[in-house]
Every structure is written in structure tokens, then in C-alpha cells.
N, C-alpha and C positions, 0 to 999 in steps of 0.2 A: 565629701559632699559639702558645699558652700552653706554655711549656716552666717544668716546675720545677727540673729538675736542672741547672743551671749549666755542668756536663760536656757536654752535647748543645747550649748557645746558641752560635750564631755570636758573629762581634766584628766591632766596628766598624772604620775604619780608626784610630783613636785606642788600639784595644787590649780596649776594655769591651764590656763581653756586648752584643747585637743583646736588644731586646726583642721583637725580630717572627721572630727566623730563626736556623733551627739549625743547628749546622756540617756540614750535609750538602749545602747549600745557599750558606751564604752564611760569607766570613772574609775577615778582614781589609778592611770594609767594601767585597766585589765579591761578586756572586753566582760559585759555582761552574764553576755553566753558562748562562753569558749569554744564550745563545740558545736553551734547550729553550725546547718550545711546554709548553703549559698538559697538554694530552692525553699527552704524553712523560714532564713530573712525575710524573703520576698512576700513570699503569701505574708506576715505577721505586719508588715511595711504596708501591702496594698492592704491587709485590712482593716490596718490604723487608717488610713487612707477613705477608705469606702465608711467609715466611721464619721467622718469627720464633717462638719458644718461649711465646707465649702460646696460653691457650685457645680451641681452634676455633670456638667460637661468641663470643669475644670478637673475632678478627682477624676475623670478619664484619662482625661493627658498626661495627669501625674502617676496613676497606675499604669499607664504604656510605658512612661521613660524611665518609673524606677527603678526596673531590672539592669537598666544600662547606667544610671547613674552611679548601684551598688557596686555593677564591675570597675568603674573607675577607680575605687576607694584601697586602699595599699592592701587589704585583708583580704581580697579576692584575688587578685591580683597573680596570679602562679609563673 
């Protein structure tokens, strides 16, 4: 997933930014949480999402695409 702020990328185990994953998710090159499912991401994503100080009709669009944004990411990926 395209992160530009440097503040929100994970890291690898070497220390430097994750270009796939953000530290909500993944540091120190290990995922957070090893074992959520795909469907457990989502919902925790759109409810950060529905949380957040953006415009209502902006966290809609962003709640539509993030299920498709997460399947692009190497970890879903089967």
C-alpha cells in the first residue's frame, strides 16, 4: 500500500522503512499480528477509518477500496 509519510512505514528487520507495510501492521521486519485473517484486517482498517477526522464522504471511499487495496499487499496474496 503506497505510504508517503515515512512516520506511518513499517521497518524491516535491518531498521529501513518497509516499502509494502505500515507500522500498524508490520516493524521490525514481523507482522504485528501474525495470525489475523484477511476479514479481521478489514473491519480493524475501516474502523480506524470511520474513526478518523476526515470528511464523511471521503472515509466512504476509503472504506469501499480498502478491502481491495489490502489484497494487493504481498500477505494476502495466495
Amino acid at each position: 500500500m503506497p505510504i508517503n509519510d515515512s512516520s506511518y512505514k513499517g521497518t524491516e528487520a535491518d531498521g529501513s522503512f518497509s516499502v509494502d507495510y505500515c507500522i500498524y501492521c508490520y516493524m521490525q521486519g514481523r507482522f504485528m499480528q501474525p495470525n489475523i485473517s484477511f476479514d479481521e484486517m478489514v473491519k480493524i482498517g475501516q474502523k480506524g477509518l470511520e474513526a478518523s477526522a476526515m470528511p464523511k464522504f471521503q472515509k466512504w471511499i476509503f472504506k469501499k477500496l480498502y478491502p481491495m487495496q489490502l489484497k494487493g499487499l504481498k500477505r494476502w496474496k495466495k
